[in-house]
N, C-alpha and C positions, 0 to 999 in steps of 0.2 A: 504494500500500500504506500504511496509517493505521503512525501512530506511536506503539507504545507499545500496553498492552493498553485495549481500551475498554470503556467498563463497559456492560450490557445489562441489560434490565429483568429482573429474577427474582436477580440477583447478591445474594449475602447481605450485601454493605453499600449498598445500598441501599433507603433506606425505604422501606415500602411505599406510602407516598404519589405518593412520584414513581414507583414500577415502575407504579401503573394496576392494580395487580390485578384491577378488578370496572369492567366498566363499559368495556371497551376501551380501557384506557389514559387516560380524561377526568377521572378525579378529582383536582386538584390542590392539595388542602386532608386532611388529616385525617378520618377519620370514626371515631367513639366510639360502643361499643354502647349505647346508650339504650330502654329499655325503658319505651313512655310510649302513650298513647290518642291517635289523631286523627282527628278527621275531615277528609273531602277531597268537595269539590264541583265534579261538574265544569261547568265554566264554559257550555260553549254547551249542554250539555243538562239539565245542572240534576240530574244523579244523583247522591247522595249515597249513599257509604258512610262505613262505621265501621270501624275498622282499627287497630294496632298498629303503633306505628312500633321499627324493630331498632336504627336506627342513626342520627346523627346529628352533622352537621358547620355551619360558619358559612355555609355554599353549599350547604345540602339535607339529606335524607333520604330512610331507603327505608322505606317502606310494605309490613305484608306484609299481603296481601291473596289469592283465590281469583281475584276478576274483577279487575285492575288496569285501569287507562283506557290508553287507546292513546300512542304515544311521539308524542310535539309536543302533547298534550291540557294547555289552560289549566286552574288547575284553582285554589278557594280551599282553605286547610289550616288546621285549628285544630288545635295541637299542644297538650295540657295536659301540666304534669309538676307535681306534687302540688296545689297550691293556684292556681299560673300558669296561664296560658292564652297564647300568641302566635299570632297569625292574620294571615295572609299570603297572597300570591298564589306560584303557582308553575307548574311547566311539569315534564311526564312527559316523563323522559331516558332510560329505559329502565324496560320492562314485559314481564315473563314470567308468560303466564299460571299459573296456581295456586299462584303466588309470589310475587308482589308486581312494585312498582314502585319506580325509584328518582327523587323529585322533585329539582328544584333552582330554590333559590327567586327569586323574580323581582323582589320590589320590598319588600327590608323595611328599617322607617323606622327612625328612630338608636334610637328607646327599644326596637326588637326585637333591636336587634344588641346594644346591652346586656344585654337579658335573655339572648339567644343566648348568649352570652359570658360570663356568667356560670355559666349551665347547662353549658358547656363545658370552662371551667378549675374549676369542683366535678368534673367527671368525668377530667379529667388529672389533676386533685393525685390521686385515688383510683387511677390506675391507673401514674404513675408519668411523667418525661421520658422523650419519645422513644417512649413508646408511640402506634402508630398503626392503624388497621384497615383 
């Protein structure tokens, strides 16, 4: 018999980062809603869409899309947010069709995680510590 009361995911003092809300539990960073243009190509066949991405953290994004690529699809991603642009490799972690996809990124270099990062803590100072999605 455990000692003591233990805490489970959905408990109101737990972040929602660590409860895993979206995604069965795997997100272990923050995601911020971001409202920005991407495109995504998928790597072995070469399809290309156009799409809106909703949300955005240092370890991915979700893509909302009608067709999403399949979960384990390699895929390149050009993210713009005003004037920027960051482009990346990445890998479909979860896809519901007429819904979108949520990517996680695979290989991005020091000068993307800067930009990331900066894109990031502009959208925390505006929404406040502690805020998470």
């Amino acid at each position: 018999m455990p000692h003591g009361p233990s805490k489970r995911a959905g408990d109101d003092t737990t972040p929602a980062s660590a409860q895993g809300l979206r995604y069965g539990g795997r997100r272990r960073v923050p995601r911020y809603p971001f409202l920005a243009a991407v495109e995504v190509t998928e790597l072995s066949s070469g399809a290309r869409l156009r799409a809106r991405m909703s949300d955005l953290g240092m370890q991915g994004c979700y893509v909302q899309t009608l067709n999403p690529f399949p979960v384990g699809a390699l895929v390149l991603l050009r993210l713009v947010n005003r004037k920027e642009s960051l482009e990346t490799t990445g890998r479909v972690c979860h896809s519901q069709p007429t819904l979108g996809m949520g990517l996680a990124f695979t290989d991005l270099k020091f000068d993307q995680l800067v930009m990331l990062e900066d894109w990031l803590v502009a959208l925390g100072s505006k929404r406040g510590p502690g805020s998470y999605i």
